[in-house]
OpenMM code with the backbone's topology and positions (N, CA, C; nanometers):
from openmm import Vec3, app, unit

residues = "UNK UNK UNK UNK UNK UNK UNK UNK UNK UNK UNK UNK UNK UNK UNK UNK UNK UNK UNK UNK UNK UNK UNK UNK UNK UNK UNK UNK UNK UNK UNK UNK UNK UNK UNK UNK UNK UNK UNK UNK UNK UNK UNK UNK UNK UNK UNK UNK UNK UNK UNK UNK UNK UNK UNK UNK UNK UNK UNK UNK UNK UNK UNK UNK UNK UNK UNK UNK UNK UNK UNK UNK UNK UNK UNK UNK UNK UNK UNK UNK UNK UNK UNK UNK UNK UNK UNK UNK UNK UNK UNK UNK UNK UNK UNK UNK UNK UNK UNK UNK UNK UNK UNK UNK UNK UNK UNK UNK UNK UNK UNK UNK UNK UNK UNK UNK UNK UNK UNK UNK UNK UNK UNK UNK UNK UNK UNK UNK UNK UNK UNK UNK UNK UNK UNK".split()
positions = [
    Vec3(4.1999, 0.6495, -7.3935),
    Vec3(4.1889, 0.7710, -7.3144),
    Vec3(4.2026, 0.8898, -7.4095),
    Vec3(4.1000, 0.9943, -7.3746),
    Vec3(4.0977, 1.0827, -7.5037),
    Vec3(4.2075, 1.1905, -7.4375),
    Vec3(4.2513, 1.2586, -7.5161),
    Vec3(4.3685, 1.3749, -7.5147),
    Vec3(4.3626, 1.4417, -7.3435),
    Vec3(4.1807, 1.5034, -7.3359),
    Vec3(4.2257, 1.5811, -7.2222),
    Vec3(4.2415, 1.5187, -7.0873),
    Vec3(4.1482, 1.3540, -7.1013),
    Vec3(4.1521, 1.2683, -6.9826),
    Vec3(4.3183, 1.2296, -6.9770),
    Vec3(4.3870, 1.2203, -7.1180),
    Vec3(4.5329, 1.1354, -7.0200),
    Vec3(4.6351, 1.2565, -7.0096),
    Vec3(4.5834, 1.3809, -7.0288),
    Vec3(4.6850, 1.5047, -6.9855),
    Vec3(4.5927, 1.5321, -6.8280),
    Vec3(4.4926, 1.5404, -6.8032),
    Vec3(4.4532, 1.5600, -6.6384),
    Vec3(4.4902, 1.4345, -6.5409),
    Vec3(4.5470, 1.2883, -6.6223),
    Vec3(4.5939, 1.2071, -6.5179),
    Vec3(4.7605, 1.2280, -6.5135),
    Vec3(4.7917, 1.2574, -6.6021),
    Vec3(4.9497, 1.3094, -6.5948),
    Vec3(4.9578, 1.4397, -6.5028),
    Vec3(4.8472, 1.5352, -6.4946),
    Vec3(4.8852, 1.5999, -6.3816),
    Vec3(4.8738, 1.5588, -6.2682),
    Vec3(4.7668, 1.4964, -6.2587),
    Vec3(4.7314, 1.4178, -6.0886),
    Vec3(4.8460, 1.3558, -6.0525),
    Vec3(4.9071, 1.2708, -6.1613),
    Vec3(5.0398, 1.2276, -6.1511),
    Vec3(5.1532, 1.2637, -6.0333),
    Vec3(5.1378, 1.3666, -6.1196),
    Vec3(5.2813, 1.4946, -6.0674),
    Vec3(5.2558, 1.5601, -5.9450),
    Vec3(5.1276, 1.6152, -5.9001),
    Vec3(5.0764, 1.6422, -5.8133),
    Vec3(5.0811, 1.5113, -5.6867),
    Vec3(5.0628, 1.3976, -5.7067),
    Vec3(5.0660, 1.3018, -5.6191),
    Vec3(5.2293, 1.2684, -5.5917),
    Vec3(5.3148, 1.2846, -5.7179),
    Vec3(5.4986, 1.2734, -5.6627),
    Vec3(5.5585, 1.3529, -5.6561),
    Vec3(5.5109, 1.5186, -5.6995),
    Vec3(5.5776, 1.6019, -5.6734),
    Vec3(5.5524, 1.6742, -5.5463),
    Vec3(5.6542, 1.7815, -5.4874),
    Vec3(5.6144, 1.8702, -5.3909),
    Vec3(5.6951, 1.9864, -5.3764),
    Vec3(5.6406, 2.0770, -5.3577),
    Vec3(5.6897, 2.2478, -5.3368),
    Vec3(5.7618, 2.2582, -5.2219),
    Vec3(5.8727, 2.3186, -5.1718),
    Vec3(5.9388, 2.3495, -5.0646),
    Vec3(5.8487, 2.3698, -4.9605),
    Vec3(5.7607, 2.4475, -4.9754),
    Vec3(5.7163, 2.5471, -4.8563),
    Vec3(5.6226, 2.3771, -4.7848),
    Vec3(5.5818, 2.3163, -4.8866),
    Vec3(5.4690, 2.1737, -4.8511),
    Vec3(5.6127, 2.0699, -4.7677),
    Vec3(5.7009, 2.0782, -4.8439),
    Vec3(5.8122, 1.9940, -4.7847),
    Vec3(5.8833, 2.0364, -4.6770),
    Vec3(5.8908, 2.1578, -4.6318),
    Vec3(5.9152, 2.1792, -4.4815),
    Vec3(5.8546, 2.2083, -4.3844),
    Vec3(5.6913, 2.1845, -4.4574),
    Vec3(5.5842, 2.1533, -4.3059),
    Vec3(5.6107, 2.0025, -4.2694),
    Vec3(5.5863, 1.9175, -4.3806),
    Vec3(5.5960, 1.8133, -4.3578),
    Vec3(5.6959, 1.7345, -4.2670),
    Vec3(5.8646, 1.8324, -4.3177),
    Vec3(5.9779, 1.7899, -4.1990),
    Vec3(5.9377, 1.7926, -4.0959),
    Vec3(5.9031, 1.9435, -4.0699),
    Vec3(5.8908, 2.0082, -3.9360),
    Vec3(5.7833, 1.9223, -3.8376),
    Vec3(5.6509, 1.8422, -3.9024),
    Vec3(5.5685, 1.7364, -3.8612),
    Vec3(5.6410, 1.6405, -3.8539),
    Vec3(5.7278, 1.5999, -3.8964),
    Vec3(5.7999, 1.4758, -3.8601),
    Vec3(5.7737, 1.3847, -3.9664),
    Vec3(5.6862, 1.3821, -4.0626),
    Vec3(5.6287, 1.2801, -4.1534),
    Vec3(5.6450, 1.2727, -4.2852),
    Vec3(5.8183, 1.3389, -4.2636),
    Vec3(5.9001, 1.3368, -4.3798),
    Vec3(6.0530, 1.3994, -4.3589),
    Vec3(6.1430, 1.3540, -4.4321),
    Vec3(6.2881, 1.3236, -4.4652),
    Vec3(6.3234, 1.3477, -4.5539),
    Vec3(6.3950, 1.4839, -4.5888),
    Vec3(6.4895, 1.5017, -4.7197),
    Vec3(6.5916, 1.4404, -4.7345),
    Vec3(6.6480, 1.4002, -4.8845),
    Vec3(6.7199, 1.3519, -4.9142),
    Vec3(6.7828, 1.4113, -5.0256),
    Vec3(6.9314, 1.3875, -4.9790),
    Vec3(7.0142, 1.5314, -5.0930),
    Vec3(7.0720, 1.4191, -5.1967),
    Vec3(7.0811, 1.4093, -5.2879),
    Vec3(7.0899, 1.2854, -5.4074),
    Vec3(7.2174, 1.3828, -5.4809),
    Vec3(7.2761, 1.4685, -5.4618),
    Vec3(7.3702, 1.5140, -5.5044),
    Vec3(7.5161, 1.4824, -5.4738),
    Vec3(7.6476, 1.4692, -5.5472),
    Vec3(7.7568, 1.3747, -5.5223),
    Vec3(7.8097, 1.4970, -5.3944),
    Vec3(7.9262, 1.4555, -5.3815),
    Vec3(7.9575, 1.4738, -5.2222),
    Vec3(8.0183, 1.6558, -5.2242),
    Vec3(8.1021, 1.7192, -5.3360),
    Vec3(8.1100, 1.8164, -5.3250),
    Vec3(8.0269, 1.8968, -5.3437),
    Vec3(7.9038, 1.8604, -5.3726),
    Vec3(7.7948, 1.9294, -5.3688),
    Vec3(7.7344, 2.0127, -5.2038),
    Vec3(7.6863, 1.8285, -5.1562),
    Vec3(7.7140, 1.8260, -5.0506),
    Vec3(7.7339, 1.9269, -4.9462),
    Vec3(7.9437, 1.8725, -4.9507),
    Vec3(8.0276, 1.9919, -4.8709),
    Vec3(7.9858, 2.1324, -4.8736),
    Vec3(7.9550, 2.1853, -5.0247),
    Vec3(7.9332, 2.3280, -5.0217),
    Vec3(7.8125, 2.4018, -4.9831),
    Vec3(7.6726, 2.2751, -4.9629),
    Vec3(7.5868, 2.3748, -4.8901),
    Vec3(7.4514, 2.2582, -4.9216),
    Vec3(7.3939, 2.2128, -4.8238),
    Vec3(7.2828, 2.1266, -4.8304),
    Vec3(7.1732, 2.1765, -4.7182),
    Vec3(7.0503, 2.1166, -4.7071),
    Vec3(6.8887, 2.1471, -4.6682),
    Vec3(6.9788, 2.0831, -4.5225),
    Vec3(6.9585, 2.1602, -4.4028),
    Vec3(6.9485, 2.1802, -4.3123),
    Vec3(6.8850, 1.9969, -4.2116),
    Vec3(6.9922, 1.9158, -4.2096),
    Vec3(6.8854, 1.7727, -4.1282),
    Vec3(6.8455, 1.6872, -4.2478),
    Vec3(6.8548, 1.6949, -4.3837),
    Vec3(6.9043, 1.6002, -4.4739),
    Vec3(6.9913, 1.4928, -4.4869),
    Vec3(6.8788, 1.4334, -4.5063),
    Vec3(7.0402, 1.2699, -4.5327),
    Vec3(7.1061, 1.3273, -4.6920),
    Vec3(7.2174, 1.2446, -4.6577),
    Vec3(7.2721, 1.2685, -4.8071),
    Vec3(7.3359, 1.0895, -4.8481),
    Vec3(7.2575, 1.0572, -4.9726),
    Vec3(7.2596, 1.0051, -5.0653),
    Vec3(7.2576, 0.9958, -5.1918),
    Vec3(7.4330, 0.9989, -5.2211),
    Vec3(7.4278, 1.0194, -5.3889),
    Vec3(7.3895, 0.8938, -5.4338),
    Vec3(7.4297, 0.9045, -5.6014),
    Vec3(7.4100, 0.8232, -5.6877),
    Vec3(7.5222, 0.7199, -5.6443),
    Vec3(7.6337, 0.7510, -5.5861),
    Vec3(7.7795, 0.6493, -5.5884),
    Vec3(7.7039, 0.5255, -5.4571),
    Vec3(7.6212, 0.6098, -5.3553),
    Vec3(7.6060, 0.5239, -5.2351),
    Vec3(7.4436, 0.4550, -5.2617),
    Vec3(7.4096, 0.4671, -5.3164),
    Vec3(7.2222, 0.4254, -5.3821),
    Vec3(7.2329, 0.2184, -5.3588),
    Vec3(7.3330, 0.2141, -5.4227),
    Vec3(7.3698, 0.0055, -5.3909),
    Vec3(7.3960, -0.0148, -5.2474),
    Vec3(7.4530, 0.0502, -5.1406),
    Vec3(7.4799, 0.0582, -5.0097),
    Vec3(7.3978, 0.1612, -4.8982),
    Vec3(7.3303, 0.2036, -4.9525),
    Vec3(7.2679, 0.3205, -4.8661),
    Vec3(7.0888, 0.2815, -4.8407),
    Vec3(7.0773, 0.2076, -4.9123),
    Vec3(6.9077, 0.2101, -4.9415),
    Vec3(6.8718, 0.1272, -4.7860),
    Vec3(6.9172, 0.0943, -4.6900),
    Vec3(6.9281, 0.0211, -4.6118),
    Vec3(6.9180, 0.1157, -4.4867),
    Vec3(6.9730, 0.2119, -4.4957),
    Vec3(6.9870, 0.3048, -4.3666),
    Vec3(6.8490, 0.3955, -4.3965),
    Vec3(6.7858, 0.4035, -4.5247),
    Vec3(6.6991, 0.5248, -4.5288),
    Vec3(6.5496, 0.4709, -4.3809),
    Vec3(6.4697, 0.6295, -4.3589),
    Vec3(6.3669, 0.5512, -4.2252),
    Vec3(6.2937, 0.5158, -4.3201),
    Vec3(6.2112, 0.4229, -4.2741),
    Vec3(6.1014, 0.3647, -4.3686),
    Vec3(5.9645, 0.4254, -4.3405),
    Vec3(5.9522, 0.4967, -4.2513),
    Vec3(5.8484, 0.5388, -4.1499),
    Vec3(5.8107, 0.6717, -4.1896),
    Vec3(5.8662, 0.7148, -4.2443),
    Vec3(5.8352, 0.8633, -4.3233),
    Vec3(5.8316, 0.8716, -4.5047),
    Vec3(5.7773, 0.9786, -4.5273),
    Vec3(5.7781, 1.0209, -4.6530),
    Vec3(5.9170, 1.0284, -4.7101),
    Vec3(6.0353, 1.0407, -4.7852),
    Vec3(6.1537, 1.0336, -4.8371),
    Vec3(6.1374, 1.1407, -4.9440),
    Vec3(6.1882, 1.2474, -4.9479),
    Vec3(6.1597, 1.3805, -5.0366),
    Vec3(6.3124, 1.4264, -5.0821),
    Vec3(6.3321, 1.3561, -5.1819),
    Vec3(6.4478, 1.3734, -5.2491),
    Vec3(6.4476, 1.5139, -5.3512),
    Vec3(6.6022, 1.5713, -5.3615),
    Vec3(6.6379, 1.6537, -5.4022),
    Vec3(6.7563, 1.6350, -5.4947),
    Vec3(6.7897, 1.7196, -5.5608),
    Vec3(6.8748, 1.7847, -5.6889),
    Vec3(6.9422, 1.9091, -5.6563),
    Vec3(7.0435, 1.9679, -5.7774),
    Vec3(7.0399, 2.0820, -5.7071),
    Vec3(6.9240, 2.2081, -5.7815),
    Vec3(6.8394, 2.2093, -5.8747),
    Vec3(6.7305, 2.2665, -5.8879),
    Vec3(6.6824, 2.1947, -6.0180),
    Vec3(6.5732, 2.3064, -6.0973),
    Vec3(6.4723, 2.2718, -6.2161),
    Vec3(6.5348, 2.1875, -6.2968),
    Vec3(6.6964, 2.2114, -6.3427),
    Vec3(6.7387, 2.1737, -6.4604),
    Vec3(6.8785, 2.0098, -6.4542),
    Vec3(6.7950, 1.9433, -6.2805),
    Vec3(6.9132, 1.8628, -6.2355),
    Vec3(6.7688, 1.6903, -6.2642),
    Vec3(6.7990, 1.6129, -6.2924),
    Vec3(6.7354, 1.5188, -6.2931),
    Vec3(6.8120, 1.4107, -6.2069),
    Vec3(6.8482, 1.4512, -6.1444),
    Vec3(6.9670, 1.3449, -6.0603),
    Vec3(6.8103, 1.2558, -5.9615),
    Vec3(6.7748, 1.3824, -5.8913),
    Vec3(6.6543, 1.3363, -5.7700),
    Vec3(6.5733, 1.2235, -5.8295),
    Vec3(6.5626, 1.2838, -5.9280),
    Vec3(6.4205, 1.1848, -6.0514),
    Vec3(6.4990, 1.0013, -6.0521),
    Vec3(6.5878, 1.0042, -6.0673),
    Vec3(6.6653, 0.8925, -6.1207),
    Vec3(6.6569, 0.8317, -5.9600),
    Vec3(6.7078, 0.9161, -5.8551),
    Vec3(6.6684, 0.8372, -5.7261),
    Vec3(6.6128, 0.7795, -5.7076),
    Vec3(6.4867, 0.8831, -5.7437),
    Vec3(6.2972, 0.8871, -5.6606),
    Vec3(6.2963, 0.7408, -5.7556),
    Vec3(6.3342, 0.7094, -5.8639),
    Vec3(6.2631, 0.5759, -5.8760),
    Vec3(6.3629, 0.4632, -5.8575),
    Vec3(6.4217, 0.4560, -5.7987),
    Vec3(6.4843, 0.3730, -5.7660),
    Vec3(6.4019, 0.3100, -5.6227),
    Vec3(6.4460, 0.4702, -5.5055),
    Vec3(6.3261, 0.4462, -5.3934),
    Vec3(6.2029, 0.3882, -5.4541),
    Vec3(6.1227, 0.4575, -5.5121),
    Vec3(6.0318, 0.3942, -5.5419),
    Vec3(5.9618, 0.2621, -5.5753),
    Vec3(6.0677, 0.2024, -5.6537),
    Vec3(6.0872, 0.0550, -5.7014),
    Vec3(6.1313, -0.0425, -5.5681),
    Vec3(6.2197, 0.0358, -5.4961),
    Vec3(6.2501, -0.0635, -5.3717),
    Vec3(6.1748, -0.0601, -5.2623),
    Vec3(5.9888, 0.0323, -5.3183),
    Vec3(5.8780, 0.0313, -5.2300),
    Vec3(5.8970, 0.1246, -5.1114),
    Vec3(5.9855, 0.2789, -5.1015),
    Vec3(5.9749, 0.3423, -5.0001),
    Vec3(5.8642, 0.4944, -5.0890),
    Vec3(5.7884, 0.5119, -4.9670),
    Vec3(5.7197, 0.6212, -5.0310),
    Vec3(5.8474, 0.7619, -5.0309),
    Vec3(5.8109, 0.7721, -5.1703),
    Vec3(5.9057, 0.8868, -5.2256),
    Vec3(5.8472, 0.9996, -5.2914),
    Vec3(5.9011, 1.1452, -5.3069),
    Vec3(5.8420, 1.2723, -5.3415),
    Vec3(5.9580, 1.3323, -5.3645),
    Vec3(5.9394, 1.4256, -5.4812),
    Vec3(6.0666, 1.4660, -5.5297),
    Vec3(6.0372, 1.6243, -5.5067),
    Vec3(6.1119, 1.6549, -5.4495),
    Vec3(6.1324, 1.8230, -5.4625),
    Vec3(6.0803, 1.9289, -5.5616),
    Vec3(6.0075, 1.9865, -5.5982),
    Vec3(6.0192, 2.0791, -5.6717),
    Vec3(6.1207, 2.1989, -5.6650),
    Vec3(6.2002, 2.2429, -5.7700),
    Vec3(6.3144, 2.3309, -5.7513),
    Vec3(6.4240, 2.2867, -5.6625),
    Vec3(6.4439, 2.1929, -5.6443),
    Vec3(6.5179, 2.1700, -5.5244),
    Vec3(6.6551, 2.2329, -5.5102),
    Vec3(6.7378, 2.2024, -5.4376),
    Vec3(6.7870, 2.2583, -5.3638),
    Vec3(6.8183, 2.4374, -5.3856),
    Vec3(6.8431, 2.4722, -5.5130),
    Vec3(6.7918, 2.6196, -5.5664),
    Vec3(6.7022, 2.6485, -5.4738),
    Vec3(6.5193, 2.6400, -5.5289),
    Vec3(6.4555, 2.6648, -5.4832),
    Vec3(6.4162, 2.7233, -5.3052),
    Vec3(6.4496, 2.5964, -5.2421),
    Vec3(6.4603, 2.5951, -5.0911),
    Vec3(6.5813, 2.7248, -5.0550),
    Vec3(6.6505, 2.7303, -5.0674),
    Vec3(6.7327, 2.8291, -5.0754),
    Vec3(6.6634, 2.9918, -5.0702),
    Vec3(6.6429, 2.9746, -5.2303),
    Vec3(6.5620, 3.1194, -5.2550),
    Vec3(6.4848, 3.1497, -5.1697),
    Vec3(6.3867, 3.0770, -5.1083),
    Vec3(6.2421, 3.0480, -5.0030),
    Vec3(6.3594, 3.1037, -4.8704),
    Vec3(6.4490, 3.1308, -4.8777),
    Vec3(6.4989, 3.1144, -4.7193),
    Vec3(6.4916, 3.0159, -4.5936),
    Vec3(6.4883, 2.8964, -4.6457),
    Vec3(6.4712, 2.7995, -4.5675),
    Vec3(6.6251, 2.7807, -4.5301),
    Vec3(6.6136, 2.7003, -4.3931),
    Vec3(6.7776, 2.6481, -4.3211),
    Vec3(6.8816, 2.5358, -4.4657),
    Vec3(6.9895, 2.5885, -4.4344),
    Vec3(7.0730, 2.5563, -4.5156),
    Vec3(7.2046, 2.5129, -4.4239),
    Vec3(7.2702, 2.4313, -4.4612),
    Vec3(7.4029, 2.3692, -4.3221),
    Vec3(7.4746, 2.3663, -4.4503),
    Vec3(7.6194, 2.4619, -4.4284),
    Vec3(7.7794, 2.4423, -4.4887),
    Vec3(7.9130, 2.4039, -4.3939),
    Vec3(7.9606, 2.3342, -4.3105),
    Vec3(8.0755, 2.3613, -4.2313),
    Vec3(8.0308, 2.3278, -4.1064),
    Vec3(7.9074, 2.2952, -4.0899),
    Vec3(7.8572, 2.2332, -3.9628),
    Vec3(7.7829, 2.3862, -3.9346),
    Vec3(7.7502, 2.5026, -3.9955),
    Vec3(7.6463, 2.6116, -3.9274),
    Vec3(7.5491, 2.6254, -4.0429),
    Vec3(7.4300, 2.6235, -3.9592),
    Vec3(7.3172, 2.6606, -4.0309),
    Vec3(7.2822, 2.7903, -4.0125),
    Vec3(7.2568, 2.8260, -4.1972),
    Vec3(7.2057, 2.9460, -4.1906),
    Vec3(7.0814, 2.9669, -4.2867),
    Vec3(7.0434, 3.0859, -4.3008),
    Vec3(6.9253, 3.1245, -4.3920),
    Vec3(6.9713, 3.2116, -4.4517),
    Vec3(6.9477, 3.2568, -4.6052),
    Vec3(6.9471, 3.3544, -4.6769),
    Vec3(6.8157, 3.4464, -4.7074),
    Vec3(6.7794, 3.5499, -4.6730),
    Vec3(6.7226, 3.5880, -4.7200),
    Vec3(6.5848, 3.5665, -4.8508),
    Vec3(6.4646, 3.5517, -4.8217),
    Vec3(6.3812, 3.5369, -4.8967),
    Vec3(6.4136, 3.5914, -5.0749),
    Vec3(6.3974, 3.5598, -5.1424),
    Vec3(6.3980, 3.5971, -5.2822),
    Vec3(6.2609, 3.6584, -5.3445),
    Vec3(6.2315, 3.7879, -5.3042),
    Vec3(6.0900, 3.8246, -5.3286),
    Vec3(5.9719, 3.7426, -5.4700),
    Vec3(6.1061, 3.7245, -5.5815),
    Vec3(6.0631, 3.6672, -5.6780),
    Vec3(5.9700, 3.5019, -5.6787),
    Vec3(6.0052, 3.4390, -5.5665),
    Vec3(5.9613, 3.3199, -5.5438),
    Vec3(5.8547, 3.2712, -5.4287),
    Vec3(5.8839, 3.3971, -5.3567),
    Vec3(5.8143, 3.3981, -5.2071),
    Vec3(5.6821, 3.4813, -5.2290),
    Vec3(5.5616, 3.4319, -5.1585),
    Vec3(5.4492, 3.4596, -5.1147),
    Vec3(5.4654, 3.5810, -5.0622),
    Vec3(5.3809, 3.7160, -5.1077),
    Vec3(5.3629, 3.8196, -5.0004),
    Vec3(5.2641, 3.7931, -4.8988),
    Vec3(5.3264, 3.8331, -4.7659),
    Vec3(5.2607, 3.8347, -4.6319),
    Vec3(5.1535, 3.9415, -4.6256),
] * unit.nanometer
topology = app.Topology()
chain = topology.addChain("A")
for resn in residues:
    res = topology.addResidue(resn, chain)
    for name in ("N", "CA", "C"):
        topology.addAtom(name, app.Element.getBySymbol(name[0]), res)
């Protein structure tokens, strides 16, 4: 494979396992997908995606059992510089559930102003002009 053919299948790649917030909460909102917060538990506590399962790394040997099988599985981190999700996504992957990893995650979604649950209330923050689409 010459240089530019195996750098345009490495993007198709990424494009086929990765996904952008704004793509990952149509998809919730359709029903034909399930976030998954892959971050350990005080993470968690202090502020997670709104209707997310949460599955860390500690519960991955005991948990893979409860995930739905029936949807997409769109695992998360807490953003660009967390590889936690990645280490999930192939685990899911290997144990044959279709999996998609967040882009920016949990950062990201945030910035976007998407629903966020701390304490049992969901809230939204404010859009981050820097990341968000003008209307």
């Amino acid at each position: 494979m010459d240089g530019i053919a195996a750098r345009l299948a490495f993007v198709d790649a990424r494009l086929a396992y990765e996904i952008d917030v704004v793509a990952a909460s149509r998809a919730v909102a359709a029903g034909s997908a399930v976030l998954v917060d892959t971050r350990r538990q005080e993470s968690w506590d202090h502020g997670h995606i709104a209707g997310a399962l949460h599955l860390p790394a500690s519960a991955l040997a005991t948990g893979l059992d409860d995930l739905p099988r029936d949807r997409t599985l769109i695992v998360y981190g807490w953003g660009p510089g967390c590889n936690g999700a990645t280490t999930t996504a192939r685990i899911l992957l290997a144990a044959g559930l279709d999996t998609r990893e967040l882009l920016g995650g949990y950062e990201y979604w945030v910035r976007n102003g998407f629903p966020t649950e701390s304490g049992g209330a969901v809230t939204r923050q404010a859009p981050d002009p820097l990341v968000t689409a003008e209307a």
